[in-house]
C-alpha positions as MATLAB code, in Angstrom:
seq = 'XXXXXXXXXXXXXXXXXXXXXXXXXXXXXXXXXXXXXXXXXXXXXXXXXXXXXXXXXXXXXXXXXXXXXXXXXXXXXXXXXXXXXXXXXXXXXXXXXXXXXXXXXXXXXXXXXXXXXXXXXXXXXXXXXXXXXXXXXXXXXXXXXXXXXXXXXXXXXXXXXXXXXXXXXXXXXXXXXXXXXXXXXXXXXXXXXXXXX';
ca = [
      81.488   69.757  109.252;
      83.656   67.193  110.768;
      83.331   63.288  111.334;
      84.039   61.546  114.228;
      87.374   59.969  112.062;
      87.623   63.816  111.846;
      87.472   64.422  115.198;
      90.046   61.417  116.189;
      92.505   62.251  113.199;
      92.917   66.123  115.204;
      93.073   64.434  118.678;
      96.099   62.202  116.912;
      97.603   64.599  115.227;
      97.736   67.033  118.494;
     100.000   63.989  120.050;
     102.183   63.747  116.578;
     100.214   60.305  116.379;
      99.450   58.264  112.813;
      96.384   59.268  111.348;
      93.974   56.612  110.691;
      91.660   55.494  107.871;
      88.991   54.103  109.977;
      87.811   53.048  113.806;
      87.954   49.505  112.894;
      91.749   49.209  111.921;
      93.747   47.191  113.018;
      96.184   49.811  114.809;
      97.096   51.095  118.245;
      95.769   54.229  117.385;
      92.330   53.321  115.905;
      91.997   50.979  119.358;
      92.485   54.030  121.369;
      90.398   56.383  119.498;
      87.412   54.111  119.410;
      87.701   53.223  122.758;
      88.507   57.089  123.881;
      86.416   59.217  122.294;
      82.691   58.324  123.369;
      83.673   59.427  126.661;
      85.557   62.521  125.712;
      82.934   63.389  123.645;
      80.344   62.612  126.636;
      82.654   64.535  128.740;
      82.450   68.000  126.364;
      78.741   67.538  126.410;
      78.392   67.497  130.210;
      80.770   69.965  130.499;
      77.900   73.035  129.446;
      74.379   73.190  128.749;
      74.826   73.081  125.088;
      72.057   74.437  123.028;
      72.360   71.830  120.685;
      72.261   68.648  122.890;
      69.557   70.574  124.844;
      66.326   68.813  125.139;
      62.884   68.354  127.086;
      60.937   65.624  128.472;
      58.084   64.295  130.640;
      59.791   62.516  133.108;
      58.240   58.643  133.681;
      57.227   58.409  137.364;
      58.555   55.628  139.960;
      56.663   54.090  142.243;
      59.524   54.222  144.643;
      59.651   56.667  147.335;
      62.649   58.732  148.871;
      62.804   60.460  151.980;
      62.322   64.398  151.473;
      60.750   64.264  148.316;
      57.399   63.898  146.448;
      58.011   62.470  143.297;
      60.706   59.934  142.107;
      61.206   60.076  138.289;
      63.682   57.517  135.755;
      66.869   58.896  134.196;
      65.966   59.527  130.736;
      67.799   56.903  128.546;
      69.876   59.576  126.411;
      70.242   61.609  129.089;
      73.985   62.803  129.824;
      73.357   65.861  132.382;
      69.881   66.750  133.752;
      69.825   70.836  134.284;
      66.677   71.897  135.551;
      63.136   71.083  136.256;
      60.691   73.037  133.528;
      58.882   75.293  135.028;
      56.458   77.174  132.697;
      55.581   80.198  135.013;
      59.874   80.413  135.539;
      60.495   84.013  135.360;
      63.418   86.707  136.141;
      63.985   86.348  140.020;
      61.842   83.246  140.770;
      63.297   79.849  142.548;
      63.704   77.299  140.348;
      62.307   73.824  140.891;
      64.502   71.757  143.538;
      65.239   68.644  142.138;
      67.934   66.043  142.854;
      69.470   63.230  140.911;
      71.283   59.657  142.130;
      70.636   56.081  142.482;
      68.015   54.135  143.330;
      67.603   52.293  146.657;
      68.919   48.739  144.542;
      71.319   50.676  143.043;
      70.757   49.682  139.686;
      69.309   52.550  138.055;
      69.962   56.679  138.299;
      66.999   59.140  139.253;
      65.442   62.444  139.403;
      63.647   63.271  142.746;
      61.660   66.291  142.861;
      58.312   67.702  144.849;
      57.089   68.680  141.108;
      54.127   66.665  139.838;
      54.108   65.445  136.328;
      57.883   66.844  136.125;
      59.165   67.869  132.471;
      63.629   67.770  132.686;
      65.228   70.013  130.519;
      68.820   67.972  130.138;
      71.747   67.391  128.468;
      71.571   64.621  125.561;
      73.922   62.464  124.080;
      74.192   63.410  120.628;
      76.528   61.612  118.735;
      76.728   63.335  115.160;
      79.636   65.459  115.003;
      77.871   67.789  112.027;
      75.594   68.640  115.026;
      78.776   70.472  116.692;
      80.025   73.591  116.568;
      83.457   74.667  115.039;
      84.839   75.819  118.392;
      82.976   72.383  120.090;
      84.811   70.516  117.752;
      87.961   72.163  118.435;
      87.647   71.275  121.514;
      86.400   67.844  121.773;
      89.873   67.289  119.388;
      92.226   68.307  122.358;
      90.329   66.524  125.240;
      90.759   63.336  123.008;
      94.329   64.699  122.528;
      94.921   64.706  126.416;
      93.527   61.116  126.627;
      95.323   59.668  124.394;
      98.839   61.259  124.954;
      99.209   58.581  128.085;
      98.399   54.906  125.759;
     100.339   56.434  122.256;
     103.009   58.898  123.886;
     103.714   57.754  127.276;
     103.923   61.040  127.933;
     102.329   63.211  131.099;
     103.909   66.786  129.891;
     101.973   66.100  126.706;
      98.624   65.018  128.274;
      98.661   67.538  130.585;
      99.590   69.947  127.839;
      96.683   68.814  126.111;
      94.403   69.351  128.612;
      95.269   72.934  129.188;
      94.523   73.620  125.483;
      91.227   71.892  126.249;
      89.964   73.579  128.838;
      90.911   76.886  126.955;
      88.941   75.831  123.915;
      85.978   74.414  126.103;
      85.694   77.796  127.587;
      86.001   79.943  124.439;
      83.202   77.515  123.061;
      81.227   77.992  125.934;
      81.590   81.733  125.289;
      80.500   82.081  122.179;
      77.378   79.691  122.628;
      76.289   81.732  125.382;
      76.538   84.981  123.633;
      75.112   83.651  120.541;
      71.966   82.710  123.146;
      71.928   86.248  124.961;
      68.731   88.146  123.977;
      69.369   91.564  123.368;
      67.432   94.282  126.087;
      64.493   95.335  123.977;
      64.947   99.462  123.281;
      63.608  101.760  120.988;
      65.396  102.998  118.178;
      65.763  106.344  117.352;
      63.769  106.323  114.525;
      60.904  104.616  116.479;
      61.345  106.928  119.723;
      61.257  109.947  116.841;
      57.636  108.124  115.240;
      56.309  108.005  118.916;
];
């Protein structure tokens, strides 16, 4: 699979950029790419609930309170997008878990607010190894780099926002093919069971 040099050599090479040998060169380009791509590759990771940054946690409670709800949890410190509340008697039809996430009172931390007791978050993590990715992911994560670095080594808008087309294209078609790998077929008979029954 691809490296994160990988990953920054596409994003260049999408903007007709020098490649680079490593992040710590000396270059304009290695600059930008180590400075660019932890938050494009933050920003592909929020962008879907990506089975493979996907994880689960028991939430540490706060002792502050917040108007309007029970429970005040901390921001897991890994955590890039929290997506639901785990609720382990969730089924087809039923609410999920209300939960709500922002700053504390001091502003100087992020939270989850819920009525749940003893709240588990299924979230979003940051996971940095690119070998964890997917093909398509990868693809992807190369032309939002691309569109963020067309503006400091092109100086060129067309291009960025060129880039970020192709982006959003390949974001989608990733997402796509994640979920579908995910879907769970409807359990039926086959013919030679129905014929055995």
């Amino acid at each position: 699979m691809a490296s994160e040099l990988d990953i920054c050599n596409a994003g260049l090479s999408h903007v007709s950029a020098y490649g680079i040998q490593s992040l710590d060169e000396r270059t304009k380009e290695a600059r930008e790419c180590k400075r660019l791509y932890p938050i494009a590759r933050d920003a592909m990771l929020e962008s879907h609930d990506w089975a493979i940054a996907r994880k689960r946690v028991a939430l540490a409670l706060l002792s502050d309170t917040y108007s309007g709800w029970d429970y005040a949890y901390a921001w897991p410190a890994d955590c890039i997008m929290p997506r639901k509340i785990y609720d382990e008697g969730e089924c087809a039809g039923s609410e999920k878990i209300k939960f709500e996430f922002g700053v504390s009172a001091a502003l100087n931390r992020r939270v989850i607010l819920t009525n749940q007791e003893d709240a588990e978050l299924i979230y979003t993590a940051k996971v940095t190894d690119a070998n964890l990715y997917t093909t398509m992911m990868i693809d992807a994560l190369s032309f939002r780099l691309a569109s963020d670095l067309a503006l400091p080594l092109r100086s060129d808008s067309k291009l960025q926002a060129s880039m970020k087309n192709q982006f959003i294209g390949m974001i989608s078609a990733a997402q796509a093919s994640v979920a579908n790998a995910e879907e769970k077929p409807p359990e039926t008979k086959s013919d030679f069971h129905k014929a055995r029954d």
